[in-house]
N, C-alpha and C positions, 0 to 999 in steps of 0.2 A: 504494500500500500504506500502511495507515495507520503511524503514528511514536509513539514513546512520548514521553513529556518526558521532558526532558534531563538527565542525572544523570553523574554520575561516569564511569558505564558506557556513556558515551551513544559512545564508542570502538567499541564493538559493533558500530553498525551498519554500520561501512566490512566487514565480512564478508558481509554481504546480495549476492549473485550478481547481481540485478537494479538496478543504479543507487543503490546505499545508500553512495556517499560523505560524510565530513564534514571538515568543515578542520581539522586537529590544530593544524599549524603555516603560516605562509607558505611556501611552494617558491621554490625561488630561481629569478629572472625568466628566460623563456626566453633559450637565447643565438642569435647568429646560427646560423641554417640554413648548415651546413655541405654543399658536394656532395659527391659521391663513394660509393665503398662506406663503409656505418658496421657497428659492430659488434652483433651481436644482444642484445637483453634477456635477462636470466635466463626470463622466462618464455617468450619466444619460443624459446630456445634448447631449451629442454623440449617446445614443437609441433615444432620439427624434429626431434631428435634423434626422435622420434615417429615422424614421416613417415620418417624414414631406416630405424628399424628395420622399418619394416614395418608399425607399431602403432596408425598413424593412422586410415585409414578413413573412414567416416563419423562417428565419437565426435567431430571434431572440425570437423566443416562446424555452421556457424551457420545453418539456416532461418529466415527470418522471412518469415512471410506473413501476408496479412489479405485479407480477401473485402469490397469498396467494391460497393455499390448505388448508381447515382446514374452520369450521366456521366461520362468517362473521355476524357482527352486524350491519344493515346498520345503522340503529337511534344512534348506538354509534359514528358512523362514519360521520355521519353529524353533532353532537354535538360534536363535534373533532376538525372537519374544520370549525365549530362556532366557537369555542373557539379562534382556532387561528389564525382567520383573527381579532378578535376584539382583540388578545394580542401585531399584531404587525402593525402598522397603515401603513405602505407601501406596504401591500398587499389590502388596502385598498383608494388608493389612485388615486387621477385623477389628468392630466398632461391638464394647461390651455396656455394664452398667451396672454399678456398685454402691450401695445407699444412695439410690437415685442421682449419679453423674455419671456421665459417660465416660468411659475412655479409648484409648486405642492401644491395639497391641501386635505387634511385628507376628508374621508369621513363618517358619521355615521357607527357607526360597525353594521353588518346585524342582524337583528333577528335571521333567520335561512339560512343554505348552505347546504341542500339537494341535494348531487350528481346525476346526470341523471342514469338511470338503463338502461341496454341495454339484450335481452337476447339474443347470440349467441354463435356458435359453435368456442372453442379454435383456431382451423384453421382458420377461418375468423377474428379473431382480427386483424390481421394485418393491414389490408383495415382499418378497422373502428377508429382504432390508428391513424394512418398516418392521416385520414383526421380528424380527432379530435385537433392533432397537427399544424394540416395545418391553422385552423380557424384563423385571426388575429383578432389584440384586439384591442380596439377603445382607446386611451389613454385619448382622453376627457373626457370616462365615466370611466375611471376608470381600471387597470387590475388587478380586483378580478379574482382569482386564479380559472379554472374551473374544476370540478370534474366528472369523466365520470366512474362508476363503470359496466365492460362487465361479465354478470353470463353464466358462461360456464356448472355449474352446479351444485347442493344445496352448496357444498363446495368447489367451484372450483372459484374465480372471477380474473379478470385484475381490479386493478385501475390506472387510471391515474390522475394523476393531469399536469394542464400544466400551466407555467405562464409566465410574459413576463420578459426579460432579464434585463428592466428599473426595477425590484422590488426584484430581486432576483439573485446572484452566488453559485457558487461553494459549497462556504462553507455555504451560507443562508443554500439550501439544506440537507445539513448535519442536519443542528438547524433544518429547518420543519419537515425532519424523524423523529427525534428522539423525540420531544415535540408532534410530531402529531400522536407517539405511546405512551409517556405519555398522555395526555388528552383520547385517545381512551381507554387506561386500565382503563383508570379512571371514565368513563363514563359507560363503563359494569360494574363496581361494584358498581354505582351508589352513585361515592363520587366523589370529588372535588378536580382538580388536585394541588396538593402545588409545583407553579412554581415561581420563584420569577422573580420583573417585568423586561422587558427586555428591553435594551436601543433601543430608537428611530429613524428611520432614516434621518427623518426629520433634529434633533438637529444635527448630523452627516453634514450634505449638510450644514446648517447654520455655524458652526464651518469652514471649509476648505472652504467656500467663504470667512470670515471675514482673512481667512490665505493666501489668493490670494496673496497681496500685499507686501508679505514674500518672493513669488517666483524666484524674481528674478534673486538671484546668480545664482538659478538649472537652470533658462533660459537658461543666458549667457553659461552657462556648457553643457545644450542641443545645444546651436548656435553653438560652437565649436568643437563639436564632431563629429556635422553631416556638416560641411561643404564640401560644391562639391560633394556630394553623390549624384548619380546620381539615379532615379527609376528602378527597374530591369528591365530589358527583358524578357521577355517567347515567346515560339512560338505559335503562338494566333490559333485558327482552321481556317482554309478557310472560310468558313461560321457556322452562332452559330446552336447548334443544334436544329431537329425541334420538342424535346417534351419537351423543359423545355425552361425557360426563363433565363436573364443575368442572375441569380444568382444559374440558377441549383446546384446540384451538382454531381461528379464522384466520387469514391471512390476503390483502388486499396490496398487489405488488404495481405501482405506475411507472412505465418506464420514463425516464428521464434522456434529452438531447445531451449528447457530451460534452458540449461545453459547459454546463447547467456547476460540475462540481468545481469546475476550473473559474467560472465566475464566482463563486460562492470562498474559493482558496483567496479568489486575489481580493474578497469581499475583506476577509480576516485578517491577511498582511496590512492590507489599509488601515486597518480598526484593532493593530496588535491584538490578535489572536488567531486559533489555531482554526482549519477545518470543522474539528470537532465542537467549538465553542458554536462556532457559524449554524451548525447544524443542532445544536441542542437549543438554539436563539430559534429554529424555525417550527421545533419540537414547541416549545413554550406558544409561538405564536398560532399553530394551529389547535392546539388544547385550546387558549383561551378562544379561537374564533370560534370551538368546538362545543364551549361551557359557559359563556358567555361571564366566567369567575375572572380576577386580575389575580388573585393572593393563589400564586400554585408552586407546587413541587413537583420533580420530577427526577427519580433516583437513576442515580448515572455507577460506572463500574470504578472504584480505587484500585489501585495495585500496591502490595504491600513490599515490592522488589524493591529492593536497594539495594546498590552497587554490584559489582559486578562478580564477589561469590555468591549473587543469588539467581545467577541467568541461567546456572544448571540444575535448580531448584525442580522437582516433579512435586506438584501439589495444590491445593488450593490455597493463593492468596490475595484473595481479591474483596474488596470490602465495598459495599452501597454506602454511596453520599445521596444524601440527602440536598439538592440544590432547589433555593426557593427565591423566588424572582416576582415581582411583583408588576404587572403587565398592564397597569392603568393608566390612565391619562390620555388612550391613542397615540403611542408614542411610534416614530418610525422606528423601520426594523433595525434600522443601524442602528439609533438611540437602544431597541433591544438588546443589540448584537452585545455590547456597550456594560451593558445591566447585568447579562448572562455570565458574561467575564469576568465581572468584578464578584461576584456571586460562587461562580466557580474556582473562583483564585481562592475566596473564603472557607469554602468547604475543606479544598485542599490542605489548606493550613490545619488543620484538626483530623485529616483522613487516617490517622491512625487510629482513631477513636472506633473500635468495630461496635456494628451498625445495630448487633442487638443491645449493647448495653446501654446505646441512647434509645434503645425504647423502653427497657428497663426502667431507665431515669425520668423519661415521660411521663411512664404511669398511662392510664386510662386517656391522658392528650392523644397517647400515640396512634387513638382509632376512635372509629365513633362509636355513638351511642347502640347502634347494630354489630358491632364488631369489624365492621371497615378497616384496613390498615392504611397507615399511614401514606406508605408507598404503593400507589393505585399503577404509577406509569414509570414506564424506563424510555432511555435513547442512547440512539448508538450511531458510531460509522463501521460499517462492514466495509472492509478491505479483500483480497485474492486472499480465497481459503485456502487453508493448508493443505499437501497433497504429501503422499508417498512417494519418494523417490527413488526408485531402485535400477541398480546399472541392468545397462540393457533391454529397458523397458519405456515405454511411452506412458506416462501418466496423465489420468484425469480426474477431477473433481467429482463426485457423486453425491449429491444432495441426499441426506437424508434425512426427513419432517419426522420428529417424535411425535407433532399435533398435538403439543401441551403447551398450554401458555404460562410462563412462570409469572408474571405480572398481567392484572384486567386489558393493559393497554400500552404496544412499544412503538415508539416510532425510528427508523434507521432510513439512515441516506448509506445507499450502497454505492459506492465507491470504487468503480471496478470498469473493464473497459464494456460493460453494459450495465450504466449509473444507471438506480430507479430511488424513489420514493419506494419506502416498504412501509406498513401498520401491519402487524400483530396485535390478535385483540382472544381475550377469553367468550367463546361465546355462552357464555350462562353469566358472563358478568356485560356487556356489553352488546344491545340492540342490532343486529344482523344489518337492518336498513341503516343505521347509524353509521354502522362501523362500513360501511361501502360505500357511504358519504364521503365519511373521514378520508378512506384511503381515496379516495380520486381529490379532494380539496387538500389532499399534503403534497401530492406531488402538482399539483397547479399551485402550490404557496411556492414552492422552491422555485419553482422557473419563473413566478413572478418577482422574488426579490434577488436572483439570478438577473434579471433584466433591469431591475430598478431599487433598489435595497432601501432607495429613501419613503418611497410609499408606507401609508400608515397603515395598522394593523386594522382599522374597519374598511381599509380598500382591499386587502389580500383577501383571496378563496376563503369559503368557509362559513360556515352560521350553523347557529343551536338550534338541533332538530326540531323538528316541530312536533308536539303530542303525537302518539299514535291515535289515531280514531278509537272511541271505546266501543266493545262488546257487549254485548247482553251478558254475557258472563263475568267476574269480577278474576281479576288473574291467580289471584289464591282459589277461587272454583277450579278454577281448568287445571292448575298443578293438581289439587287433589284428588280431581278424576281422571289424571292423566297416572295417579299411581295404581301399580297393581295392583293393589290390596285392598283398594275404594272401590265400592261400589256404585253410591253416589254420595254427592257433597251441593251442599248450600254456602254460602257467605252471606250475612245481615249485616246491615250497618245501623244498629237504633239511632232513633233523635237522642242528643245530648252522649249517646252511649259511644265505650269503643267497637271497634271491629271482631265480631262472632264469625268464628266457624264451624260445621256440623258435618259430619260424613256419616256414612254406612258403610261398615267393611262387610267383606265378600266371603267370608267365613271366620270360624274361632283362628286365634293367634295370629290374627293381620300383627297393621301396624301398632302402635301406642298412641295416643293423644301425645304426649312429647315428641314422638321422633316425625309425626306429622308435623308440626309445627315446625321442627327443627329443618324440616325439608325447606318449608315454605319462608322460612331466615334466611337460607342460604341464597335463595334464587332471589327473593324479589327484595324491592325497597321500604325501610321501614315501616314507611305508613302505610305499606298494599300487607303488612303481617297482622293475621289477626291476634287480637289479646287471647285466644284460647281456641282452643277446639275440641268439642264436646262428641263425643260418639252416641250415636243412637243405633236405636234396632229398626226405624227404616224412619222415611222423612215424613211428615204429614202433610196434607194437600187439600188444596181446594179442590171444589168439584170438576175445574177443569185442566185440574192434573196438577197446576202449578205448586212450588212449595208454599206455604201457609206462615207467612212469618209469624202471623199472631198464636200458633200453635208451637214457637218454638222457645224451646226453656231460654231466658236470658244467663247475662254472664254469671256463673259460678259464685258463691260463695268461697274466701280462700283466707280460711284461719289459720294458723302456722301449723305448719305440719307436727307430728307426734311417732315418737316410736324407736326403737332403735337406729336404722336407717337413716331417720331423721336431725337426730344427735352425734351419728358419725361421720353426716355432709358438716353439718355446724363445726364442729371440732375439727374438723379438716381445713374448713376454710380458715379458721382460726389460724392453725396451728402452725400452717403455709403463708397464709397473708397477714399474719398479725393484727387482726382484727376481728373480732367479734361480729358476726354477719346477722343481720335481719332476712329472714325469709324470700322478700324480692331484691336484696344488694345484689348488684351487677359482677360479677367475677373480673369484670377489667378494669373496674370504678375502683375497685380495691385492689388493686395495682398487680394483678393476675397475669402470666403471659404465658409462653407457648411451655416452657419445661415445669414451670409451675402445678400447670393442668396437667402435664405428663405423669407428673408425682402425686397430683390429686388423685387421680384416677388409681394409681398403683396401691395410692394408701387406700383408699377405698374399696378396691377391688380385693386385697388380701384381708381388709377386716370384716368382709361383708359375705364373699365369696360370690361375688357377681358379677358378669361380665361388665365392663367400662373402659372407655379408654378416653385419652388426653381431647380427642377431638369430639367427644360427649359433649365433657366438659363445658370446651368451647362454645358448640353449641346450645346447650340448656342454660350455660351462663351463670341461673341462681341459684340458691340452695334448694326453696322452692322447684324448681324445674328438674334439677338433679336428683329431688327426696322421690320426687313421682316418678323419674324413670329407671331410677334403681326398685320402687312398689312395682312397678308394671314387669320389671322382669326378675322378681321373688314372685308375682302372683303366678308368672308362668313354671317356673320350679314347682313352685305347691301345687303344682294342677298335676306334677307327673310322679313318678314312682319312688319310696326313700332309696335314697342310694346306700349302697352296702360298703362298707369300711374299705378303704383302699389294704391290698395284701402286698406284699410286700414279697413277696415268693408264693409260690404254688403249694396248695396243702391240698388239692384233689387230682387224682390222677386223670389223665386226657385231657387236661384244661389246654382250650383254643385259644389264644393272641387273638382279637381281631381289632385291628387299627382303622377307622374312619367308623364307628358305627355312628356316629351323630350325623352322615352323609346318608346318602336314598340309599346308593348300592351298599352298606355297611349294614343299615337300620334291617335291610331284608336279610342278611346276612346271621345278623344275629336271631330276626324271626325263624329263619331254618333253624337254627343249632338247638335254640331254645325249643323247638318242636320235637329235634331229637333228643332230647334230654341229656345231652352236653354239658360239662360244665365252660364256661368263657371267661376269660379275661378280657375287658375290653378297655382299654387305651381312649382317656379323654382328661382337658385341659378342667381346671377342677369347676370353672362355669358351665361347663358343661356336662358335669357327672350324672345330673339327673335324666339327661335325655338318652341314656343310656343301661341305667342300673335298672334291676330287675329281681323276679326269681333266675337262680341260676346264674347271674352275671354277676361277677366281682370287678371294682373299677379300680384303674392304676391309672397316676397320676402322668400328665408329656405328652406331648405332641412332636410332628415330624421335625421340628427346629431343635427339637431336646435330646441332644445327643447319647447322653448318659441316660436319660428316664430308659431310650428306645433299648440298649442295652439291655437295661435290665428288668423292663419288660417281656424280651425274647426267650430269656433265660427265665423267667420265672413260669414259660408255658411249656409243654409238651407238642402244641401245633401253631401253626403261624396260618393266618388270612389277613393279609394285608392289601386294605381295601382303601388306605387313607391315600391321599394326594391334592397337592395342591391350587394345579392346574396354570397356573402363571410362574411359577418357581421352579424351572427342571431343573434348576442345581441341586435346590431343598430334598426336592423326589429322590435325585442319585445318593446324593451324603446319607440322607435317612436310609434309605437301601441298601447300603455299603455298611453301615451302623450296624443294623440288623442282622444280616448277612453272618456278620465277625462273631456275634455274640451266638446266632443258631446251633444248636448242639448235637440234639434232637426231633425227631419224630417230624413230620412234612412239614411244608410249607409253601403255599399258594399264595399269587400274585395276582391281581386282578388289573390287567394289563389293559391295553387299547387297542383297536384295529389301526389307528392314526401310528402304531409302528411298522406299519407295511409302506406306509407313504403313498406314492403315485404308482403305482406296480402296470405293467406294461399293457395284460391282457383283463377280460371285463372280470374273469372269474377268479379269486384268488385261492388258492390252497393253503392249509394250513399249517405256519411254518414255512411260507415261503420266503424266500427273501425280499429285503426292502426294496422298493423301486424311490428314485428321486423325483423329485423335490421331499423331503422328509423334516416335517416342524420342529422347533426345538421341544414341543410336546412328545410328541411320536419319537426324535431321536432318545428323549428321557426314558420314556418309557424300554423304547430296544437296549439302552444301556442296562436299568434295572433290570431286565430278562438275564441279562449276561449276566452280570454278579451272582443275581442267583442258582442262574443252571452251573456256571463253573462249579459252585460251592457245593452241587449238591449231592448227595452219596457218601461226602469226605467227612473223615475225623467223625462219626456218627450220627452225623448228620441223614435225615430220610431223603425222599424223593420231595422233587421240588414240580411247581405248578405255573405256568403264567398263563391266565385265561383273557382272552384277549374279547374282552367284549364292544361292539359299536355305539350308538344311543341307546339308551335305557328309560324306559319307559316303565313307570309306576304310579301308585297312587299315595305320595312321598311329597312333601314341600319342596324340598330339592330337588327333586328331579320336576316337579310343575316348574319350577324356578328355571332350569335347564330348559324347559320346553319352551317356556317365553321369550328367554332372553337368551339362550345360548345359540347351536348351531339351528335351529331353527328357528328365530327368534325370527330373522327376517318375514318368515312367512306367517307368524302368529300374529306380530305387531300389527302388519297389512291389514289382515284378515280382521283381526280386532279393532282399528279403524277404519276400515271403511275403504282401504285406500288398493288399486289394482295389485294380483298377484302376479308379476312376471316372470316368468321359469324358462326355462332352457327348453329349446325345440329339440326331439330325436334326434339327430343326426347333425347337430350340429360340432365341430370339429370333428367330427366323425367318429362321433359316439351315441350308438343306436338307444341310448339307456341311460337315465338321468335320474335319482334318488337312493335313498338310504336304506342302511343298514340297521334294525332295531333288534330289540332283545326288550322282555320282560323282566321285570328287575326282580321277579319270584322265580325265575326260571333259570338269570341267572346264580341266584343265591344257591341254589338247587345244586346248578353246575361246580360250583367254585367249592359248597361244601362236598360236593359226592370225591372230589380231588382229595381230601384227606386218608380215604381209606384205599381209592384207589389214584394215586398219582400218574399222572399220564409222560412225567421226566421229557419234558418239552412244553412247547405250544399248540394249544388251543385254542381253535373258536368257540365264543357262546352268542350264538347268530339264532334267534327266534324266527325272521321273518326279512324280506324286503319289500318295501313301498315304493311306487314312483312319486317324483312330486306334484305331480298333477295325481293324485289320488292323496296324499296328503293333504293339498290345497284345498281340496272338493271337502273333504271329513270335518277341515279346523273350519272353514265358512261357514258349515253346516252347524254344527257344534257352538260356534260364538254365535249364530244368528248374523251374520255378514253377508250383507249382499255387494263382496269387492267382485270385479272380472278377473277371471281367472284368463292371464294372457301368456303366449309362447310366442319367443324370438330367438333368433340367432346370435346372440349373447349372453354368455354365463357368468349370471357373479360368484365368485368366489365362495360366498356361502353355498354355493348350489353348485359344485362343480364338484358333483361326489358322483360317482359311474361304474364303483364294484359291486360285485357280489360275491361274498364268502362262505365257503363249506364248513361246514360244522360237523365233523363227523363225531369225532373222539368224545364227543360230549353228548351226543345226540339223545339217549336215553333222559339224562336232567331235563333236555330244550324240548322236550314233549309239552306241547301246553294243555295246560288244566283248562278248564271251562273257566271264562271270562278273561282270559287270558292271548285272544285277539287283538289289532293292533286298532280296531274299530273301536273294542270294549274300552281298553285301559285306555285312551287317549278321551273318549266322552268323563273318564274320570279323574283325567287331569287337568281337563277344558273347564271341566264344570264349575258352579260359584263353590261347591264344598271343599272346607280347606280340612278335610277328615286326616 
């Protein structure tokens, strides 16, 4: 990316996101590399507390790929990525937690890192990128960097590496390119890279904790700055959209003339400052054309590098400023330019300051009264992304969209030889029509102060959208009939009164009154939340259908809650917030923030024994809101069976392991064994002990993350059915199955595997135990790995006969698997079908495949299968295949079934959810897959369609 000369402001550029460090001052010399656990950086502590809430996802996996033409070494290139996970220990690191702080701890550098091989066609990377990228990483075990190399052909490959944002910036990136194409040259010529050693991040985190207590002039300097700053506005959407979750994201790209950044450079030389200033000047100026606010902030990137033993730094060190700029009077864009710079000059002088402990110092300032944060929008300049560079090869850039917005709203000026205007916007935070306003009025703002820079800010592009036209519906209606568990919903607004709302769930153990509410917080704007939502057993009406508001109970009575429950949220918030709580105190009012809640919920959750976690918290906010959704999920405990003492070793002989039973295919699993009068061990996290414990069933405490519990779990049974998994996590799946594995001793043990490890296999029919065909997911490849660990191990050291039954969709009459049938692989065709909206499937013969739909199983049929493997092991692979449906005969059932009059249409185009076209033999198992009466694909699907949530 090109650089301006060096000026005053030349400070600026340590904010550049891609490798724009400069040397302020010298950094004091590395010290010795201390062992042990060390403590987390400010900014790492911001990735976890992320991952802990829940909030992480993909916003914070690092893709980097490039497409190399030209020969390809793989053995070089695995000896590569050895090298340099073991040269920089925080790519090798795992993130734990000990009286609620986190820390980090080095882990053994691997032997070897053997990139996965995929073989597919150039056009199909995309697909297999994206979800490569999508995978999340487990930070307990660790986020070693994964390597996915796609062979397009002899000389043709993608690689990608992806890592997590806790281990890696900007500028690491730059250091792995470029050391990960010395060790690769070095390894084809069969010599030994001379790199010299590189500083550690660890000793980094340990350094700037011991300088905490240094911080506090920069505090006082951030408390000052940001006083009365209020959290922005945006115009939030009516309801969030229905194919992505809160943190989707949209993306609106206008290209820019080339001269556009070269005017805008010679704008800054003029007005001493940099590019970057120029463009966060026009960031500020389309916000405010945007919001029609002067008093705004907009967080921009710090770089914590200094001098020049920190350029071989691998790590996160990158810290949010906060820059606030005041955009009144109509002032021109130069006079802005002007404003931003002295603004951004100030920030910097305090940019040591990490960015959570000025929200710390905030307190409640630092978001609103809704829980808004602070920092709503970012900006940037995108510069030439980094690429791999490896001899002998032609390199190229390969985009790859995670589709998570880490901030509601970014604006970047791309800076490359195809300049555009970019907006990135969250769409559950940000109006869809807004946000494709925005982005066509930011790049018409830049070419206009590109051509005239002295023009005022009410003459540049831009203005505050206008209302949406209103609905007959209130936009908290349509969320709550747009959830699955409503059946229908009202919204009143009384004279004088606040805002009521009323549902009808679709059967026992929908949602709660809190976590409805909590839905309708997240999405829309304060005043569209209503004060409460009352559940009824159906709505009352006037005689011409309509709801009857005079028939509907008003707002609640709400006396302070009572009860145990009730005294361990008070004592909690106490004991954390140093304050004494009233019923409705706000959790952020009292000075509450993201690790706080984490530890709220952990104290909570081990004194109560209920499920909770940190982003509850957040959500429910009061003690009040917290007392009733820890009541709502005790009432659901007490409605189910006591649970039986956790054992600790086995004291009955044939006792079964079975892991997932709080899943559909576990819960039938255990209904077999329980029928044979079995005795079971089953494996569940201790919130979850009652939806499992039983006559017959003893509970032991861990889950697939729990290394040790799994252990000795294994050991404490006589048979293994391990039915758990977690479906987004195939590292967690492989570790927990290698766990397992180690500890087996005795007598069988059965896998309940997937058809999704056969991959794309060549012909329509598959055989049982065939080999894998490519393209193969990182789901399917998890699951073919845990086969292997286990078939190797099995027969050995006393070990019995081992099992992987490899089943397709499952169909039952189970919450989870209804749940599976909405939203998972057939969610596409349910959602349609249940709005209303056309069903489009794949024509016969298109690509030239006569045969388009799925593979199902009955989840009692399976259970059947998977236990009859105990007595008789089949020492390999099986199918447990019930039946195949086409999806035109699926379409026709769910229309039917919801009462949906969508059109059922066929084209010559297959989406990816629909682009399923085997059929599998089941022989080995056939006897179990016999189905019982009711046990049709007809039956059991009117019984997962229906409104009962039996």
């Amino acid at each position: 990316m090109p650089t301006d000369t060096p000026t005053t402001a030349a400070l600026q550029e340590e904010l550049l996101r891609r490798a724009r460090s400069r040397a302020a001052r010298p950094a004091p010399a590395p010290e010795t590399v201390r062992h042990g656990p060390a403590p987390l950086s400010h900014a790492q502590r911001r990735m976890w507390l992320m991952d802990r809430l829940g909030q992480g996802g993909a916003s914070y996996s690092v893709p980097f790929a490039t497409q190399l033409r030209g020969p390809l070494d793989l053995d070089a290139l695995a000896s590569a990525l050895t090298a340099l996970v073991r040269r920089h220990e925080i790519l090798r690191t795992r993130y734990g937690q000990q009286d609620g702080e986190p820390y980090q701890e080095v882990l053994p550098a691997p032997e070897a890192m053997a990139p996965r091989v995929v073989e597919t066609a150039a056009e199909g990377a995309g697909g297999l990128l994206a979800e490569e990228a999508h995978r999340p990483f487990d930070l307990a075990a660790g986020p070693v960097p994964r390597a996915l190399v796609l062979r397009h052909g002899p000389q043709d490959h993608t690689i990608l590496l992806t890592f997590h944002h806790i281990a890696l910036d900007g500028a690491s990136l730059e250091t792995v390119a470029g050391e990960l194409a010395e060790l690769y040259t070095a390894a084809t010529g069969g010599t030994a890279a001379e790199q010299p050693a590189p500083p550690q991040y660890a000793d980094f985190a340990r350094r700037e904790q011991a300088a905490t207590d240094r911080l506090e002039q920069g505090l006082r300097h951030w408390e000052a700055r940001l006083d009365g700053i209020s959290p922005l506005r945006l115009p939030r959407p009516a309801h969030p959209p229905a194919d992505g979750g809160t943190r989707s994201a949209g993306t609106h790209t206008a290209p820019l003339d080339p001269r556009v950044p070269a005017a805008l450079r010679e704008l800054g030389r003029q007005r001493r400052a940099t590019l970057f200033t120029v463009a966060l000047a026009a960031g500020f100026a389309a916000l405010h054309r945007f919001t029609g606010q002067d008093d705004l902030v907009i967080g921009v990137a710090g770089s914590h590098r200094q001098g020049a033993e920190m350029r071989g730094l691998v790590g996160l060190c990158v810290n949010t400023l906060p820059v606030r700029v005041n955009a009144g009077g109509d002032p021109s864009f130069t006079v802005l330019v002007e404003r931003v710079r002295e603004a951004l000059l100030d920030a910097q002088q305090s940019r040591e300051v990490p960015f959570d402990l000025i929200l710390e110092r905030l307190g409640a300032a630092a978001r609103d009264t809704d829980g808004t944060a602070l920092i709503r929008v970012s900006a940037d300049v995108l510069g030439e992304p980094t690429t791999l560079r490896l001899p002998g090869t032609v390199s190229e850039y390969v985009e790859v969209g995670a589709g998570e917005a880490k901030f509601d709203l970014s604006f970047a000026l791309v800076d490359t030889d195809a300049p555009a205007g970019l907006v990135q916007y969250g769409r559950a935070a940000l109006d869809e029509e807004a946000a494709a306003a925005l982005g066509v009025h930011y790049g018409a703002l830049l070419t206009a102060v590109a051509d005239d820079p002295d023009l005022r800010l009410s003459q540049l592009p831009g203005a505050v959208p206008a209302p949406r036209d209103k609905t007959d519906a209130h936009p908290a209606e349509t969320l709550l009939r747009a959830h699955p568990g409503v059946a229908e919903a009202a919204v009143l607004a009384p004279a004088g009164g606040p805002l009521l709302a009323y549902a009808v769930l679709r059967g026992i153990g929908g949602p709660t009154p809190a976590e409805l509410r909590s839905r309708l917080r997240a999405v829309l704007a304060p005043e569209l939340v209503p004060a409460a939502v009352t559940l009824l057993d159906a709505l009352p009406r006037t005689a011409d259908g309509a709801p009857d508001p005079a028939r509907l109970p008003g707002l609640p009575s709400a006396p302070a809650p009572e009860g145990a429950r009730a005294e361990a949220v008070a004592e909690g918030f106490a004991a954390l917030l140093g304050r004494q709580p009233r019923p409705d105190d706000d959790f952020f009012l009292l000075g509450g923030h993201s690790l706080v809640a984490v530890q709220l919920a952990e104290r909570l959750r081990g004194a109560l024994k209920l499920p909770l976690t940190g982003l509850d918290i957040m959500q429910a906010r009061t003690p009040r809101a917290v007392t009733a959704l820890l009541d709502a999920r005790a009432e659901e405990r007490a409605a189910a069976p006591t649970v039986t003492a956790s054992r600790p070793r086995r004291s009955r002989e044939g006792t079964v392991l079975v892991t997932g039973g709080t899943g559909g295919v576990g819960a039938f699993v255990l209904r077999e064994l329980a029928a044979q009068g079995r005795p079971v061990l089953a494996l569940a996290r201790p919130e979850s002990a009652h939806l499992v414990a039983g006559d017959g069933v003893d509970v032991i405490e861990g889950d697939l993350t729990d290394v040790a519990g799994l252990r000795k779990a294994v050991e404490s049974a006589d048979a293994v059915i391990h039915a758990a998994c977690t479906f987004t996590r195939p590292e967690v799946d492989v570790t927990a199955m290698a766990a397992m594995v180690g500890a087996w001793s005795r007598g069988p043990f059965v896998f309940v595997s997937s058809v999704d490890a056969y991959g794309h296999p060549a012909g329509e029919w598959v055989a049982e135990e065939s080999a894998p065909g490519q393209p193969l997911s990182p789901y399917g490849q998890a699951k073919l790995d845990c086969e292997a660990l286990l078939l190797r191990a099995a027969g050995s050291q006393g070990r019995g006969g081992a099992s992987a039954v490899r089943s397709p969709l499952v169909w039952g009459p189970h919450q989870r698997l209804r749940d599976q049938l909405r939203w998972g692989a057939t969610g596409l065709l349910y959602q349609a079908a249940r709005e209303g909206r056309p069903l489009v499937l794949p024509r016969p013969g298109t690509g030239g495949h006569a045969w388009f739909g799925a593979a199902w199983v009955h989840a009692a049929a399976l259970a059947r299968s998977v236990v009859s493997c105990l007595d008789a092991p089949v020492h390999g692979v099986a199918n447990a295949v019930s039946g195949h449906v086409t999806w035109r005969d699926l379409a026709a059932t769910l229309t039917e079934l919801l009462g949906s009059d969508s059109e059922i249409r066929e084209a010559d185009e297959v989406h990816p959810d629909l682009d399923h076209r085997w059929h599998y033999h089941a022989d080995r198992l056939s006897p179990s897959l016999r189905l019982q009466p009711g046990e049709d694909w007809r039956s059991v699907l009117a019984e997962m369609a229906g409104p009962s949530e039996r």
